[in-house]
N, C-alpha and C positions, 0 to 999 in steps of 0.2 A: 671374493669368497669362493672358496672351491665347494664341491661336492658334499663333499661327509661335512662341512661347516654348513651348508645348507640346510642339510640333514638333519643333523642336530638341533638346527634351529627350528625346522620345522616339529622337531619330537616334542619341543616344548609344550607343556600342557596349557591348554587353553581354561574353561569353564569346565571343573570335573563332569562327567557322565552321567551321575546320580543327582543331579539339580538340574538338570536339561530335563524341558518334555517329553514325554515320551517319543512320538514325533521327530523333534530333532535330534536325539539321542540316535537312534535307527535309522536316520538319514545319514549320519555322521560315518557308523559302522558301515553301510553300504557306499559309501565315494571315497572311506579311507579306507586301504588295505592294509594297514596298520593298527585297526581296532578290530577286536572279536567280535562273531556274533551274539544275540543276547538271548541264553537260554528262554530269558522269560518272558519274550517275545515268542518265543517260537513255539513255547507248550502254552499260550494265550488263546480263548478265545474271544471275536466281538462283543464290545459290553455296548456299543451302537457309537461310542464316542470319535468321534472324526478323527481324530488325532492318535488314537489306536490303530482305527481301520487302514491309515497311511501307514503307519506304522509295522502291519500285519504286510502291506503290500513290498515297504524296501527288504523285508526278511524274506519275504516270498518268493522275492528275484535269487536270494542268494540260497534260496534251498526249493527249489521245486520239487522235491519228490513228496515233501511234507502234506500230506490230505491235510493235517489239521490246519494247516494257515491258511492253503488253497480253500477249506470247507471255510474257515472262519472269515478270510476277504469277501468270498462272494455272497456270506450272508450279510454280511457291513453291506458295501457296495451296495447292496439289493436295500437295505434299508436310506441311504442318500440318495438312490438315484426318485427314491420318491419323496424327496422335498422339491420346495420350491426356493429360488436362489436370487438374491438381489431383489430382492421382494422391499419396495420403499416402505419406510417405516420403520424397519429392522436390521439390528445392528448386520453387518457380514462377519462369517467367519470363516469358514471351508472356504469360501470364496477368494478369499484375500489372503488366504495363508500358501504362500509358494511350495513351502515343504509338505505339505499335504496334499497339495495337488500332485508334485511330483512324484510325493508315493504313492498317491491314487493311482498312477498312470504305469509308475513301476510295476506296480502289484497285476494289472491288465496287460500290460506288456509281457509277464510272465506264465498267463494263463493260456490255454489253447483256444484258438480262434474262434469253437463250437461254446465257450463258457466265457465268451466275453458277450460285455452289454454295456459299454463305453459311453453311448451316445450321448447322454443324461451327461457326461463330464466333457466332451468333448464342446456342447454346446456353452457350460456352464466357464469355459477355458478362455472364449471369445470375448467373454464378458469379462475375466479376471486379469486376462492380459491387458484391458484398455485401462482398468481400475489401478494397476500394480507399475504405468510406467513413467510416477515419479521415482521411483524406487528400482532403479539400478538391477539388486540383488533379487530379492521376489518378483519383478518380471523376467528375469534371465530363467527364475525356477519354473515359472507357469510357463514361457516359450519352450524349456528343455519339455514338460510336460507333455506341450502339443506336438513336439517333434518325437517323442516317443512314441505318443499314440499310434503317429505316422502320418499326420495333419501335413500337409502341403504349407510348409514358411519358410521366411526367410530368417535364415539364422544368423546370419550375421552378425548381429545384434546382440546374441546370447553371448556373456560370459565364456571367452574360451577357456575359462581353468574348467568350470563348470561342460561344459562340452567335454572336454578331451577326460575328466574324470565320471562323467555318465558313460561317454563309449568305449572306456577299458572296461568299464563292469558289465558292460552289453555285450562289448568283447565287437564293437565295430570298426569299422577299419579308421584310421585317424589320417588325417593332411597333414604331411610335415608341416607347411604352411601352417595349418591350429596350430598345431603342437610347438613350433615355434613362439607364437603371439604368448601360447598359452605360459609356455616357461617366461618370457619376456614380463607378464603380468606377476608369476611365482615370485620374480628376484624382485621385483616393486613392494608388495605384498606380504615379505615372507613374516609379518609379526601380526598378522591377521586378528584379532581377536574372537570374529564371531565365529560360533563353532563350525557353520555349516560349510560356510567358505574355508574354513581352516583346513576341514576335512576333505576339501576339493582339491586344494592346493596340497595334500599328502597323494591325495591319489594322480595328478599331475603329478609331482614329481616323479612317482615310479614310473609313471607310464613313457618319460623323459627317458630316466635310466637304462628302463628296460630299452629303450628307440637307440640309446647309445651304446646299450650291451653287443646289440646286433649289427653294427656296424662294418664286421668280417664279410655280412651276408651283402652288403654295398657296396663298399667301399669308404672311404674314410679321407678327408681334407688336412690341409697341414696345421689349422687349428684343432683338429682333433690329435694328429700326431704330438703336437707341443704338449697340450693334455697329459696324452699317455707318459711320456718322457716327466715330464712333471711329476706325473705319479710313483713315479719309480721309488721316490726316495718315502713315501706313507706306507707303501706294497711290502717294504722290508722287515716287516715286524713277524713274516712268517719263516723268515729264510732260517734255514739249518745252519748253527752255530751251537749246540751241545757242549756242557759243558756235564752233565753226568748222563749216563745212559738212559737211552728212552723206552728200549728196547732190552730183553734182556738178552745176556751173552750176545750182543752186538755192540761194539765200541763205540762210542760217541763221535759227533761227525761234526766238522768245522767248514764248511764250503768256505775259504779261503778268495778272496778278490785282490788277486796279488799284482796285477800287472794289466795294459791295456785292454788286452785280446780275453782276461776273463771279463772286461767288463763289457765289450764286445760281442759275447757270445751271449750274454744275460740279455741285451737288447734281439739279438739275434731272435731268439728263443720267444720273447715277448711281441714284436713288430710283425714276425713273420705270418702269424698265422690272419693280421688285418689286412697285409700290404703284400699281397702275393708278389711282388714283382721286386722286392726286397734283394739288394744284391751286398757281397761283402768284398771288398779286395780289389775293385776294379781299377783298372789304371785308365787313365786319360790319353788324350793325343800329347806327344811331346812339345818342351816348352825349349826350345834349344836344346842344352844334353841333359835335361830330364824329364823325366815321365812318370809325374805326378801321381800315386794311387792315393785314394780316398778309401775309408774305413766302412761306412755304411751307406749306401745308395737307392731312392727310390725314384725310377725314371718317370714314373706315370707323376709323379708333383713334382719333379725336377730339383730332386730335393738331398741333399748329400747331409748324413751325423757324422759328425769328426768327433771319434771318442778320443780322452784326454786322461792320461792319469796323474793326478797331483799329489808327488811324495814326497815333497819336503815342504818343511815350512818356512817362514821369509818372504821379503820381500823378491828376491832376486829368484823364488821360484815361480811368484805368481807373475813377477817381469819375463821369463821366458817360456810360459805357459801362454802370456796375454802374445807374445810375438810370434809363437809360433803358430797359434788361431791366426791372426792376422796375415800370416805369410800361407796358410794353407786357403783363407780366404780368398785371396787374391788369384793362387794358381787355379782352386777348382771352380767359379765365378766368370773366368772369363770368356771372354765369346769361344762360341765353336766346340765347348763340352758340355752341352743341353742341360746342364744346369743351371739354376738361376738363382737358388737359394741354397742356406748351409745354417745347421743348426751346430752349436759345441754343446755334448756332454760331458761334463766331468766329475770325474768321480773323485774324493778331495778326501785323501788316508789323512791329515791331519786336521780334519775338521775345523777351517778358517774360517768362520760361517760369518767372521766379523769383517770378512774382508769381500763377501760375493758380493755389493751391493756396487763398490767401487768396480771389478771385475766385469761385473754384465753390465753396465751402463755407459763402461768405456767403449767393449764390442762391439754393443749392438745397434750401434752410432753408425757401424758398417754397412752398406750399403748391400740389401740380401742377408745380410745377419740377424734370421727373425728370432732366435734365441738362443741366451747361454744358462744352459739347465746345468746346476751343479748337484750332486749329490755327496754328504758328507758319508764317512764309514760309520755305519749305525753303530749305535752307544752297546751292542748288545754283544759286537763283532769286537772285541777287547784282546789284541793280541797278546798272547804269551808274553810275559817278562825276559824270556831271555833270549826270543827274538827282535 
């Protein structure tokens, strides 16, 4: 499942908004950034109900300048931190509800140190974390809680979607490592029903994306190269092909991918700015009386792109498309030109798309051949008739 298929699947609506508690409705809005804030939360104030007052505290995080919420949490607050909590005899409520505790804790994590009065929650935490951990989910929510506060634990234990979607809205620094585990649990996950978690797992995946946006600023592996290359062929849905003006008095404009070296130059243009060390044209050590050059080169993964352009159709062109990958595998592969691996793009003018499956699973049988990425001529690129 690639990305935007993720994506999508995550979009899927869970329990609408308006049948949720208030509570987890405002939980959901603060760990997805994919949900608005709710006006009517934010022009609310405390009616004393628990579940408000949490409520008051996830909008609080996401709008501090607001007096009216910051006035409305700390009069709630002030009114819970004088109960008594787990008191035998009586049901628990506040106690045992995960999403209110952690909007309790949001809501004081967003106040200035001189207007907090935590204690009162932070004691009554010790007590909900030992109650909450047959229960997976609601003790992940009261541990995220106590680690808000700033409680000395060990996290480990916590939910990392849950983790890695509390510390983007905190805006704290993430472990690849989390964030790892975190996506790992995403692709398990991704049909989630409950909302709160569903909401976690929206806010984990951007904070993914974003991890994989910035990639330029690191560096980048040949599992993410394959990616990109991948993507190539979803990415064409904005390319310039005009077929009446967009502009006026400026003619319409066909970007043409006629021949190797334009499709060459399209990878050029996209790899360069990840893979600084990106090279195009180089030749090798000689092999007897030739001297092998390679189309695209990154020495730091030892990694060569052999672009390919497939213009005819038949069998006898994908037969010496498929030999000539093979014959360039063997020359740039072999000892003594510091590469070790070789990818083939191809770019395929007559859209054989019934035939890539035979194609790539012959290749990449080859030893170092970690992928044959083909891209067909998008449906939108429709040459002229009378050429």
């Amino acid at each position: 499942m690639d990305i935007a298929s993720i994506k999508q699947a995550l979009r899927q609506p869970g329990v609408h908004a308006d049948k949720l508690p208030v509570h987890i409705d405002a939980c959901c809005r603060f760990l997805s950034p994919w949900l608005e804030r709710s006006c009517e939360i934010e022009n609310s104030e405390s009616d004393g109900s628990y579940r408000r007052i949490a409520a008051i505290g996830f909008a609080l995080a996401q709008n501090r300048q607001s007096d009216t919420l910051r006035e409305a949490f700390i009069e709630g607050t002030e009114q819970l931190a004088g109960r008594v909590y787990f008191t035998p005899g009586r049901a628990p409520t506040v106690e045992v509800d995960g999403v209110a505790l952690l909007g309790l804790a949001i809501g004081y994590n967003a106040l200035t140190p001189s207007t907090m009065d935590d204690g009162w929650l932070r004691v009554c935490l010790v007590q909900s974390v030992a109650a909450l951990q047959n229960d997976p989910w609601q003790y992940s929510l009261a541990k995220s809680a106590q680690a808000t506060l700033g409680v000395s634990i060990d996290k480990s234990d916590i939910d990392p979607v849950l983790r890695v979607a509390v510390a983007e809205r905190k805006g704290d620094v993430i472990e690849e490592e989390l964030r790892e585990a975190a996506w790992r649990l995403l692709i398990e996950n991704i049909d989630e029903p409950e909302p709160t978690r569903r909401a976690a797992l929206q806010g984990t995946f951007e904070s993914c994306a974003s991890a994989l946006a910035r990639l330029p600023l690191h560096g980048a592996g040949v599992s993410e190269l394959i990616e990109i290359l991948e993507g190539v062929s979803r990415s064409m849905g904005h390319w310039t092909y005009e077929e009446k003006p967009k502009v006026r008095n400026v003619l319409p404009q066909k970007w043409e991918i006629d021949h190797e070296y334009h499709v060459q130059n399209l990878l050029w243009t996209i790899l360069r700015p990840i893979f600084p060390d990106l090279v195009d044209e180089e030749t090798l050590k000689k092999l007897g009386h030739t001297s092998p050059r390679y189309d695209l080169g990154i020495p730091s993964l030892s990694t060569i792109i052999e672009v390919k352009y497939l213009r005819r159709r038949g069998q006898s062109a994908l037969k010496a498309i498929t030999d000539e990958i093979a014959a360039d595998h063997s020359l740039y592969l072999r000892e003594g030109t510091g590469f070790t691996r070789m990818i083939a793009f191809i770019w395929d003018e007559q859209r054989q798309t019934e035939e890539y499956q035979t194609l790539q699973s012959g290749l990449e049988n080859l030893s170092g051949l970690e992928r044959i990425v083909i891209v067909p001529r998008p449906a939108k690129m429709e040459r002229d008739k009378k050429k």
